[in-house]
C-alpha positions as CSV (number, residue, x, y, z in Angstrom):
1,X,14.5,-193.1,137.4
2,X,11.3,-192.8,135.4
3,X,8.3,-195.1,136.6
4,X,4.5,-195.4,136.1
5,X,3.0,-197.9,138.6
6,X,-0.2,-199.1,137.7
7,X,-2.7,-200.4,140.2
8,X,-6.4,-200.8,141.2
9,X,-7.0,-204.5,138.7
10,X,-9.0,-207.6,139.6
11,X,-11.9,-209.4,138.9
12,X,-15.1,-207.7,138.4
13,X,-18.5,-209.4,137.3
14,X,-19.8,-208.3,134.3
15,X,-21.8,-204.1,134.8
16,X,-19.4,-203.9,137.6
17,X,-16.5,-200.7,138.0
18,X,-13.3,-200.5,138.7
19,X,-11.0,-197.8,138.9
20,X,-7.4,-198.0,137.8
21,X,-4.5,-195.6,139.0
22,X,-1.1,-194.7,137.5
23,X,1.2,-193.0,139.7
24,X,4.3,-191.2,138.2
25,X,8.1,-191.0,138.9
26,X,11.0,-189.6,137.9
27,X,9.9,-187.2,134.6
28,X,7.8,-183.6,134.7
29,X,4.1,-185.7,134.8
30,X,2.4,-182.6,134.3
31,X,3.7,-181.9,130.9
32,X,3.2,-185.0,129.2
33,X,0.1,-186.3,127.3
34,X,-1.2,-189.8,129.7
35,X,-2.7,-192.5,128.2
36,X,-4.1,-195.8,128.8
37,X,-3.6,-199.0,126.8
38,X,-4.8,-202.6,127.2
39,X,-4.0,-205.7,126.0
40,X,-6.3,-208.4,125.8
41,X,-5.2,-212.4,125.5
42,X,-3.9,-212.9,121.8
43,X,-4.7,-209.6,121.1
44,X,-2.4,-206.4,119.7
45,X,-2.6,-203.5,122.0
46,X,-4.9,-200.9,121.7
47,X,-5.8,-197.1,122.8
48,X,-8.4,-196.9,125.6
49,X,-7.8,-193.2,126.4
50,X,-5.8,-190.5,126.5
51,X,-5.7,-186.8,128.3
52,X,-3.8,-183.5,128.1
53,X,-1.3,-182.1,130.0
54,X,-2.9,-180.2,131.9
55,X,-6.6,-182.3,131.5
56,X,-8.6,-180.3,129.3
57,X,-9.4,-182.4,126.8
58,X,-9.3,-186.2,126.7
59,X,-10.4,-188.8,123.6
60,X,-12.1,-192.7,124.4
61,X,-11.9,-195.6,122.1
62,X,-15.3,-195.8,120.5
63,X,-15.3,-199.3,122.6
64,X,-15.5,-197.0,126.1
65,X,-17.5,-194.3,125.2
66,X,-19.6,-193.6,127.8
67,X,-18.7,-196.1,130.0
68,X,-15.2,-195.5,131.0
69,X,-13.6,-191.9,131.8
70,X,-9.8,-190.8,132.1
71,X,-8.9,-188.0,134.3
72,X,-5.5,-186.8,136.3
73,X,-4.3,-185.1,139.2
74,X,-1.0,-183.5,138.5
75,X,-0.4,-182.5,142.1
76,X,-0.3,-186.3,142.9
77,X,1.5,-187.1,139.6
78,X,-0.9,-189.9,139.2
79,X,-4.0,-190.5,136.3
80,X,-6.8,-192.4,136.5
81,X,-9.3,-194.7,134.6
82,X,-12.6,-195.2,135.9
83,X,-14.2,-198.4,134.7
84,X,-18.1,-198.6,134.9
85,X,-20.7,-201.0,132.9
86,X,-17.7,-203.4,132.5
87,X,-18.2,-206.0,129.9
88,X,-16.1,-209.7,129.1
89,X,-14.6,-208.3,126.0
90,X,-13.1,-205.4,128.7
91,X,-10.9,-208.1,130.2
92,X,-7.2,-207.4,129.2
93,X,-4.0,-205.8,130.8
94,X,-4.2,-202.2,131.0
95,X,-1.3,-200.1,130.8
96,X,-0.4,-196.8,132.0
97,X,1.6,-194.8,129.1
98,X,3.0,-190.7,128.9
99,X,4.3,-189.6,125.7
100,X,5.7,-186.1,125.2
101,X,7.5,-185.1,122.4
102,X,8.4,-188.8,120.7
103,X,9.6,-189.7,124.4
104,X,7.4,-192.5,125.7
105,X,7.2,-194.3,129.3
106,X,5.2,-197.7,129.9
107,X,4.0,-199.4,133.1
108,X,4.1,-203.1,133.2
109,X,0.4,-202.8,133.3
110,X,-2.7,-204.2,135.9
111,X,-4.9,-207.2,135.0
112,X,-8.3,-206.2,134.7
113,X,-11.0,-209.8,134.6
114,X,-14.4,-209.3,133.8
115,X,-16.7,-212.9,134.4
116,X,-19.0,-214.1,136.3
């Protein structure tokens, strides 16, 4: 049974950091492009980030450049988002994607708050 389980969301005050984790189930993690999404209220989904397979190259929203960085351990079938310089307009449900060859799997995401 395939499953990406998202955690590591809460409330964070505005230049605060978080750091999100996706761990995988049930599928050959290590071959498949990761991604993560988010969702903000009223809101269409969008790309945050996304890495290789095997994490040599990796592409940020132009919204997260510099602030947020993607990475993966394939050994613990789990990638990560690290969050820093968080902002209000950051606050959304993030989601934990893979994608290899038209085959995609979603999590059911983690709420991530930025306020004061």
């Amino acid at each position: 049974q395939v499953q990406l389980v998202e955690s590591g969301g809460g409330l964070v005050q505005p230049g605060g950091s978080l750091r999100l984790s996706c761990v995988a189930s049930g599928f050959t993690f290590s071959s498949y492009v990761m991604s993560w999404y988010r969702q903000a209220p009223g809101k269409e989904r969008e790309l945050v980030a996304t890495i290789t397979s095997a994490g040599g190259s990796t592409n940020y929203a132009d919204s997260v450049k510099g602030r947020f960085t993607i990475s993966r351990d394939n050994a613990k079938k789990t990638v990560y988002l690290q969050m820093n310089s968080l902002k209000p307009e950051d606050t959304a449900v993030y989601y934990c994607n893979a994608v290899r060859f038209g085959v995609a799997y979603w999590g059911k995401g983690t709420l991530v708050t930025v306020s004061s």
